[in-house]
C-alpha positions in Angstrom: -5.5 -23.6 -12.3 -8.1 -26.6 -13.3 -9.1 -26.8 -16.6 -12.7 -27.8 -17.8 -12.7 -28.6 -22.0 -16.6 -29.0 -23.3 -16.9 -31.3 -26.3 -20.0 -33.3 -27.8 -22.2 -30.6 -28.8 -23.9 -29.9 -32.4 -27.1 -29.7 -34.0 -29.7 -32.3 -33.7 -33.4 -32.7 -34.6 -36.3 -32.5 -32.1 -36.5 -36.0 -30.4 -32.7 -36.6 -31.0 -29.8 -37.8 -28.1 -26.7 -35.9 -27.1 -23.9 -36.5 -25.3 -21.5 -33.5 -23.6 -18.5 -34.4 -22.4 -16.2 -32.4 -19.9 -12.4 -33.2 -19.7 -10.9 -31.7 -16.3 -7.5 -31.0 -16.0 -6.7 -32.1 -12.4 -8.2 -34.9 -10.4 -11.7 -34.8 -9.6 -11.8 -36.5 -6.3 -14.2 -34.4 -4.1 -15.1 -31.8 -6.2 -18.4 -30.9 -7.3 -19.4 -31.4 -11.2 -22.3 -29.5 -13.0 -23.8 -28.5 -15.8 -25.3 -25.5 -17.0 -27.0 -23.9 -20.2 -27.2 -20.1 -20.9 -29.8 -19.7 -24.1 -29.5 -16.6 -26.2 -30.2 -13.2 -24.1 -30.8 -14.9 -21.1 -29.3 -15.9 -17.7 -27.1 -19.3 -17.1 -29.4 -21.6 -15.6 -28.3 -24.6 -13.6 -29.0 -28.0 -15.6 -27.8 -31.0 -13.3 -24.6 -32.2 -11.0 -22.9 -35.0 -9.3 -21.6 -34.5 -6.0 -18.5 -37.0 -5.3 -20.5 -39.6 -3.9 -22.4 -39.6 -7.1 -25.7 -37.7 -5.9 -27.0 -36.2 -8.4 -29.3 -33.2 -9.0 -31.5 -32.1 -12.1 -33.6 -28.7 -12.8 -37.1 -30.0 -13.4 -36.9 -29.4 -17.0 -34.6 -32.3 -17.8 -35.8 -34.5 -15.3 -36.0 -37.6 -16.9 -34.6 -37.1 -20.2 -31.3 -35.6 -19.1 -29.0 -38.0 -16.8 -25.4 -36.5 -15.7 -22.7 -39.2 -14.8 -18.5 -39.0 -13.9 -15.5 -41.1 -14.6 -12.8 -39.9 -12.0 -10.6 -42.3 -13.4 -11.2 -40.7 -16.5 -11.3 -37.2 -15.3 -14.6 -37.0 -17.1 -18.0 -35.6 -16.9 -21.0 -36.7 -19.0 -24.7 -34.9 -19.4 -26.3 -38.0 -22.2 -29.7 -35.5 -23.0 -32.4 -37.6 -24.8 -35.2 -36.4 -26.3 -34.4 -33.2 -26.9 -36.5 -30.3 -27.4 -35.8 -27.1 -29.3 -36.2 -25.4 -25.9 -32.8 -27.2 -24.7 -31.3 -25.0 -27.3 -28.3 -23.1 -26.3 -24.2 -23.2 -24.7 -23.5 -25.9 -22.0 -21.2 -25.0 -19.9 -19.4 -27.3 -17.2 -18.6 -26.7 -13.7 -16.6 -28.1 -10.9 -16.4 -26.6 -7.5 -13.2 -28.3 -5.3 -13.4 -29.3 -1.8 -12.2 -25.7 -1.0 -15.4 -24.0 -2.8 -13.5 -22.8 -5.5 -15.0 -22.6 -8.9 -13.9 -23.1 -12.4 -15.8 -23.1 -16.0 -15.3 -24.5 -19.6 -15.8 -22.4 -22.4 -18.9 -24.1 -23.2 -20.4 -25.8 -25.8 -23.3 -24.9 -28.5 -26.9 -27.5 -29.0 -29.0 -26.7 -31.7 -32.3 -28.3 -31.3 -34.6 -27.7 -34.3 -37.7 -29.2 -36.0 
């Protein structure tokens, strides 16, 4: 069973930086990392990922200001979010998807954007 621990959230002012880290349990090599954000009342919405060979992917809202990044040797996963905007509000949540297409989530994290 892999393990995905969420850290690096809080509250922050409009315009303010971030940084979510994911610690995995088990090695990372060829497994899919993500990140995802679930606001209040709505439906968990992918965010960004890196794919093994370090592609990565972004939803067009964080284009730009959002950049995801990996450390297998650290069993890590990053999501650095700069200027952020009360709409980024809400629980992040990483993912990781193994060479097998399984699928395993943290238990998220709360950002509180406000003005």
């Amino acid at each position: 069973q892999v393990q995905l621990v969420e850290s690096g959230g809080g509250s922050v002012e409009t315009g303010g930086s971030l940084r979510l880290s994911c610690g995995v349990s088990s090695a990372m090599f060829g497994s899919r990392l993500a990140w995802y954000r679930q606001r209040t009342g709505e439906q968990r919405e992918f965010i960004a990922l890196i794919k093994p060979g370090g592609a990565t992917e972004y939803a067009d809202s964080v284009k730009g200001p959002f950049t995801i990044s990996r450390d297998d040797g650290e069993r890590t996963v990053y999501l650095q979010m700069n200027n952020l905007r009360f709409e980024d509000t809400g629980v992040y949540y990483c993912n990781l998807t193994n060479a097998w297409g399984q699928m395993y989530w943290g238990q998220g994290t709360q950002v509180t954007v406000s003005s």
